[in-house]
C-alpha positions in Angstrom: 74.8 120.4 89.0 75.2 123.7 90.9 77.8 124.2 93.6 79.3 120.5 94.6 79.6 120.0 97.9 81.2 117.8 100.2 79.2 114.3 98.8 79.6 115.5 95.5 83.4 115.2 95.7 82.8 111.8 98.2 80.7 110.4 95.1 83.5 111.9 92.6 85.9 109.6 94.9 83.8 107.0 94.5 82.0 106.3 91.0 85.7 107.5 89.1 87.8 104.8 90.3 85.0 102.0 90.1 84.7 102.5 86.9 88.0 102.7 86.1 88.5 99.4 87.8 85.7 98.0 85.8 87.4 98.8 82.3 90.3 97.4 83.8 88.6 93.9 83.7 88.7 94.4 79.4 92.5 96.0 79.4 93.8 93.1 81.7 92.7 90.8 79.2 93.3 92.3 76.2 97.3 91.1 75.6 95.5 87.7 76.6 92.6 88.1 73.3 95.1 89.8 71.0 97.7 86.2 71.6 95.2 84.0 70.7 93.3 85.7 67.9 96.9 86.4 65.8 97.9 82.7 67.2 95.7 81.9 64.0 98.0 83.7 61.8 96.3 84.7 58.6 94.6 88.4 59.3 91.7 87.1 57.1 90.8 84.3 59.8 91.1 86.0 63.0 89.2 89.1 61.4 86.7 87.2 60.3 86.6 85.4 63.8 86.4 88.6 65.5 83.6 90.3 63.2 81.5 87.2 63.6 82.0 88.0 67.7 81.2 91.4 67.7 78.2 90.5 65.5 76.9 88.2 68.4 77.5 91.0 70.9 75.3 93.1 68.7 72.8 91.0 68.7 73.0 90.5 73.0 73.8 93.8 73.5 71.1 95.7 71.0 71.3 98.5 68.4 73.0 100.8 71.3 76.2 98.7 71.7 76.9 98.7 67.8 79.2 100.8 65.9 82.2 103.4 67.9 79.8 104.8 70.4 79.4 108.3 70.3 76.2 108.5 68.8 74.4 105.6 70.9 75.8 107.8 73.7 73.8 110.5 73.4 71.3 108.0 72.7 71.8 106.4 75.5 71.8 110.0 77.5 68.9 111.1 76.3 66.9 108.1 77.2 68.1 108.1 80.5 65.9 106.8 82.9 64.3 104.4 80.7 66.6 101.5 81.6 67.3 99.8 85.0 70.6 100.0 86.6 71.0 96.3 85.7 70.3 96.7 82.3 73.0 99.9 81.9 75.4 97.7 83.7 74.8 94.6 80.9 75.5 97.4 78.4 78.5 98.4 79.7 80.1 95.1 79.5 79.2 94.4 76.1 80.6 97.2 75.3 83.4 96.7 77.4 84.1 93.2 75.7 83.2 94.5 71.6 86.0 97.3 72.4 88.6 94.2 73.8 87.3 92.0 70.7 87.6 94.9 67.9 91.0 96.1 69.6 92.6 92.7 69.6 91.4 91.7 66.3 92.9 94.3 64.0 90.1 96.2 63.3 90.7 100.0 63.0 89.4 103.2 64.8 89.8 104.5 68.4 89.3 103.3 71.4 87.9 106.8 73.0 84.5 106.8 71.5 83.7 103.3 73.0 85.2 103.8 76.5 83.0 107.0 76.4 79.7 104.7 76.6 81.0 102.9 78.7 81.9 105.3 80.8 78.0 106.7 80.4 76.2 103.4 80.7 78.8 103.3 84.1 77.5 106.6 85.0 73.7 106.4 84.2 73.8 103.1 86.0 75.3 105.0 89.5 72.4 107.0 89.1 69.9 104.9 88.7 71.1 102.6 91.5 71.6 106.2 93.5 69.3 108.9 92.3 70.5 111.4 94.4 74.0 111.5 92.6 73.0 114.5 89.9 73.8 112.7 86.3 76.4 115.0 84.9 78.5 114.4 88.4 78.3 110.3 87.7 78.3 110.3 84.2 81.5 112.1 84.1 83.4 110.6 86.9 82.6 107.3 85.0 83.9 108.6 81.8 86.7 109.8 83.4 87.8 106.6 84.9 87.0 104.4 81.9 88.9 106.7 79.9 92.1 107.2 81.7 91.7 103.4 82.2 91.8 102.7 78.3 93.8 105.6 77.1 96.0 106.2 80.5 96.2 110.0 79.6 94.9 112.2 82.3 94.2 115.2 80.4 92.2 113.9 77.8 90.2 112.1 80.5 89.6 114.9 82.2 88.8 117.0 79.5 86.2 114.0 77.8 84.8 114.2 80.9 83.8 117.6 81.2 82.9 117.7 77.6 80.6 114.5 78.2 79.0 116.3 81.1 78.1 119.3 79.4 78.8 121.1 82.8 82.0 123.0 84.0 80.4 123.1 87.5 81.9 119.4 87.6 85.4 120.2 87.1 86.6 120.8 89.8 85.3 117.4 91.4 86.6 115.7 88.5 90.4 117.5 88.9 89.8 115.5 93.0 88.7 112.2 91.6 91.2 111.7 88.9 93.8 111.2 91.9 91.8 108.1 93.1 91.4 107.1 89.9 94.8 107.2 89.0 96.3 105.1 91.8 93.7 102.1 90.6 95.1 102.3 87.2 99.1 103.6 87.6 100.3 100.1 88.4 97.7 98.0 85.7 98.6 96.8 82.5 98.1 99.1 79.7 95.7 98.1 77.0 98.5 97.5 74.4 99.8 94.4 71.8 102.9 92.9 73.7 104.5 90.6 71.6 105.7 87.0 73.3 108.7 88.0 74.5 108.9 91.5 73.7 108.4 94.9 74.6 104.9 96.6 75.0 104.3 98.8 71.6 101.3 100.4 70.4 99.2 98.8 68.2 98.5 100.1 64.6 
């Protein structure tokens, strides 16, 4: 990216806590999905539910919205350009909604992986709808804010982000647009299993 400069940091401000506020659209309603898939009380059924759901975003969403996402993100970054801003938007949400689905319904592995691409997808759509953003600047303020909207851990946002970029020359943009970022996600439910009437807890 070279040496940011004063619309580097304005974008930074900008493209970090959007996307943040756009995973916040799956964490607000994951407690919501997570109710009603256990609501059918045998893990068999609601597993089974949720598989068959994330098999019909597959087929929506395409061969780059399947499986945890790190791979179909450098897929998707190494293709860049190729899709419309549209299109990298539509592949955001479905991968915004299998992350929700797969969360809520039991199935195991991290969250990270799939907040990254949609963090990128985020990214690689700011660019395409405003080219003169560089990419490593708007891919990793998106990552950033997906990520510290899903895992609510600044650090490791931070650190994603910067790793995702491939470019330290963003870091100290992305140390500015974590603040923004942060105040659009401090006071918004975390993406955890609250029991009916109980406390938030982690789920397994």
């Amino acid at each position: 990216m070279g040496s940011p400069d004063g619309w580097d940091v304005l974008a930074g401000f900008i493209i970090a806590p959007l996307a943040a506020g756009f995973a916040l659209l799956g964490v607000g309603v994951f407690t919501r999905v997570h109710h009603t898939f256990h609501r059918l009380g045998n893990p068999v059924l609601f597993t089974t539910l949720g598989g068959a759901l994330l098999g019909l975003l597959g087929v929506i969403g395409g061969p780059l919205t399947l499986f945890k996402g790190a791979e179909e993100s450098a897929a998707l970054l190494a293709q860049r350009g190729s899709e419309s801003a549209w299109a990298l938007v539509f592949l955001a949400a479905v991968k915004l909604v299998a992350l929700v689905i797969a969360a809520a319904a039991g199935f195991r592995g991290g969250r990270i992986f799939p907040a990254v691409f949609v963090g990128v997808a985020a990214g690689l759509a700011a660019v395409a709808f405003v080219p003169s953003v560089p990419v490593s600047l708007a891919v990793s303020a998106a990552v950033l804010g997906v990520v510290l909207a899903v895992a609510r851990d600044g650090w490791m946002a931070l650190f994603i982000a910067v790793l995702i970029a491939g470019d330290v020359s963003v870091t100290a943009v992305l140390c500015l647009a974590v603040l923004p970022a942060w105040l659009v996600v401090t006071n918004a439910p975390h993406m955890l299993a609250v029991p009916d009437g109980g406390t938030a807890s982690r789920p397994a």
